[in-house]
C-alpha positions in Angstrom: 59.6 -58.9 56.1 56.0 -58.9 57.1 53.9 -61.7 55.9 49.7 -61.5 56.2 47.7 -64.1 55.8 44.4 -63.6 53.7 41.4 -65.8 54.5 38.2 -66.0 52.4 35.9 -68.9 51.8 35.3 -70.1 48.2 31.4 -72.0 47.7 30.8 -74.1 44.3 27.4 -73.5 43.6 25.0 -76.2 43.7 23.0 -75.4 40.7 25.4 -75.5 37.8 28.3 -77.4 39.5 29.1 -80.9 40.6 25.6 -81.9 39.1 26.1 -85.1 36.8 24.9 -88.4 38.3 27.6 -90.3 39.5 27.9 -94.2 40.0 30.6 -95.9 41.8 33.6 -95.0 41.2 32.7 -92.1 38.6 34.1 -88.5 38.9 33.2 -85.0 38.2 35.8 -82.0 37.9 35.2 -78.8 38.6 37.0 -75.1 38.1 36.0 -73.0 40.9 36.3 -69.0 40.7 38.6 -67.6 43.2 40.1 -64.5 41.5 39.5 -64.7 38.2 43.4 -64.7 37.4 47.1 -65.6 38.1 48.6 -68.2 40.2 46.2 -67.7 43.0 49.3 -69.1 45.8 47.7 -70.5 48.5 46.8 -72.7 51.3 43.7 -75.1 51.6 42.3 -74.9 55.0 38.8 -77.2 55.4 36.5 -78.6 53.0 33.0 -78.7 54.1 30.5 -80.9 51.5 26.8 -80.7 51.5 24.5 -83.0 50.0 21.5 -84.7 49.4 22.9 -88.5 49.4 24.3 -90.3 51.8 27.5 -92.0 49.9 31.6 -92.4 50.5 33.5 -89.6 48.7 36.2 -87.7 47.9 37.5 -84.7 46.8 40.5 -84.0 45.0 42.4 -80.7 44.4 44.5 -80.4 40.8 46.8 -77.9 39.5 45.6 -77.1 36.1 42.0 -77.4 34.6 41.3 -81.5 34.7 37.3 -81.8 34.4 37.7 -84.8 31.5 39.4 -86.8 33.8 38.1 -90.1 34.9 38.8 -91.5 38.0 38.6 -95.0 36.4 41.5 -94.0 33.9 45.5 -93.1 33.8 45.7 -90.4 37.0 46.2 -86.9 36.1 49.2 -87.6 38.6 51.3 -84.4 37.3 48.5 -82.0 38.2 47.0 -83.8 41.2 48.0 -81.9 44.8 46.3 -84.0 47.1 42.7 -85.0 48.3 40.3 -85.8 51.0 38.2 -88.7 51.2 35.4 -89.8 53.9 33.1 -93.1 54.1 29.4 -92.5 54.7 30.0 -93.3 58.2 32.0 -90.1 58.4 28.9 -87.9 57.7 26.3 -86.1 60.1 22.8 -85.5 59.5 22.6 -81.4 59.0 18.8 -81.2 59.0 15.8 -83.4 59.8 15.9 -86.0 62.7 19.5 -86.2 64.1 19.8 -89.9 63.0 21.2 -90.4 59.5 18.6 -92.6 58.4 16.1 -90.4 58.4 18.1 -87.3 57.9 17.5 -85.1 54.7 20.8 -83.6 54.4 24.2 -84.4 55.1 27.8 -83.2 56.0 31.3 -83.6 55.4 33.9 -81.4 56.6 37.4 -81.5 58.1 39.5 -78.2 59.2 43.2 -77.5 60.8 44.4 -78.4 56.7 47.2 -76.5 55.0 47.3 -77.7 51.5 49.9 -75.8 49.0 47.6 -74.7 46.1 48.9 -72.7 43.2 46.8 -72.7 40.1 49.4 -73.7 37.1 47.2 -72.2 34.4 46.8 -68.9 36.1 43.1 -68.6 35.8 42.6 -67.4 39.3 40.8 -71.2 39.8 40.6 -74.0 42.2 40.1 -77.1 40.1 38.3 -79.7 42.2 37.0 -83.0 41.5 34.4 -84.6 43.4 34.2 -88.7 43.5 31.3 -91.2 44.2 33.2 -94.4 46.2 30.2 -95.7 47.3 28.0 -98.6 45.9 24.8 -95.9 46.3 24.6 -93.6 43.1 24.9 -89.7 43.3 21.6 -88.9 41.9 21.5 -86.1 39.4 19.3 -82.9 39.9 17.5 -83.3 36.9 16.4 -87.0 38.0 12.6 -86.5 38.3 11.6 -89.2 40.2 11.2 -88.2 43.8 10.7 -91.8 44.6 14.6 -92.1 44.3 15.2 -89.5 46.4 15.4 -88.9 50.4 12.6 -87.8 52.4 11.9 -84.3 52.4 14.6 -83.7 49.4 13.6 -81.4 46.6 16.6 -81.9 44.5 19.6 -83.7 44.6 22.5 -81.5 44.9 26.2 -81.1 46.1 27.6 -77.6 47.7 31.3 -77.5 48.7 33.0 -75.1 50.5 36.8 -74.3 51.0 38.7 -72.4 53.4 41.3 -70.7 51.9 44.5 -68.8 53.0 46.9 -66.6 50.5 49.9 -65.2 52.3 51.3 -61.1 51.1 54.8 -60.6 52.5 55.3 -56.8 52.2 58.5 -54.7 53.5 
């Protein structure tokens, strides 16, 4: 039995997802397009988030579509796999000067994971949901005033990025 492994990176994208403003403690889910279809078996590898505000987070990986969910109420606990979270501390200034004061974007990412996914409502789609556990609101991209947001920021905004690994086994 030969088994290959498959890897490919999946990006949400920052102008139609993970957009609604977020105060403490609120959440926003997610459905990713990875194939389109089926069970989409596979293995979550790193998680790399981008954005515009500085807050604590986390990101949490479900079975089965999930985006009504609020973090606030009952757990989704029969399609939740598992999650990542960081505190603000944990990110690094990606552009603008190196401290995070200043800085105009920032990152979160970890590698080395291997997180079972398999996609129960075989819609080839990694269902994601993204939560503020900060005291500092996500801002939403429509919010208009630039006073709210960081220096040299355009938009607010949120891209996250997944490695992914699906294994074949062949003859």
């Amino acid at each position: 039995m030969i088994v290959k492994d498959n890897f490919f990176f999946v990006t949400s994208n920052r102008e139609t997802q993970f957009t609604d403003e977020l105060v403490r403690g609120a959440s926003e889910y997610e459905n990713i397009v990875v194939t389109g279809n089926g069970r989409m078996a596979s293995y979550i590898t790193s998680i790399r988030v981008t954005m515009a505000t500085l807050i604590a987070c986390a990101v949490s990986f479900y079975s089965k579509d999930v985006f009504y969910q609020r973090l606030a109420a009952t757990p989704y606990a029969n399609a939740l796999i598992d999650y990542w979270q960081w505190a603000s501390a944990d990110a690094t200034a990606a552009f603008g000067p190196l401290n995070v004061i200043s800085a105009t974007e920032w990152v979160y990412s970890v590698t080395g994971l291997k997180i079972p996914y398999v996609d129960e409502d075989n819609t080839g789609e990694l269902h994601v949901g993204f939560h503020n556990l900060s005291h500092t609101t996500k801002l939403a991209p429509s919010n208009t005033d630039a006073a709210d947001y960081p220096a040299g920021v355009a938009t607010q905004y949120i891209s996250i990025r997944f490695g992914l690994i699906s294994e074949t086994v062949g003859a």
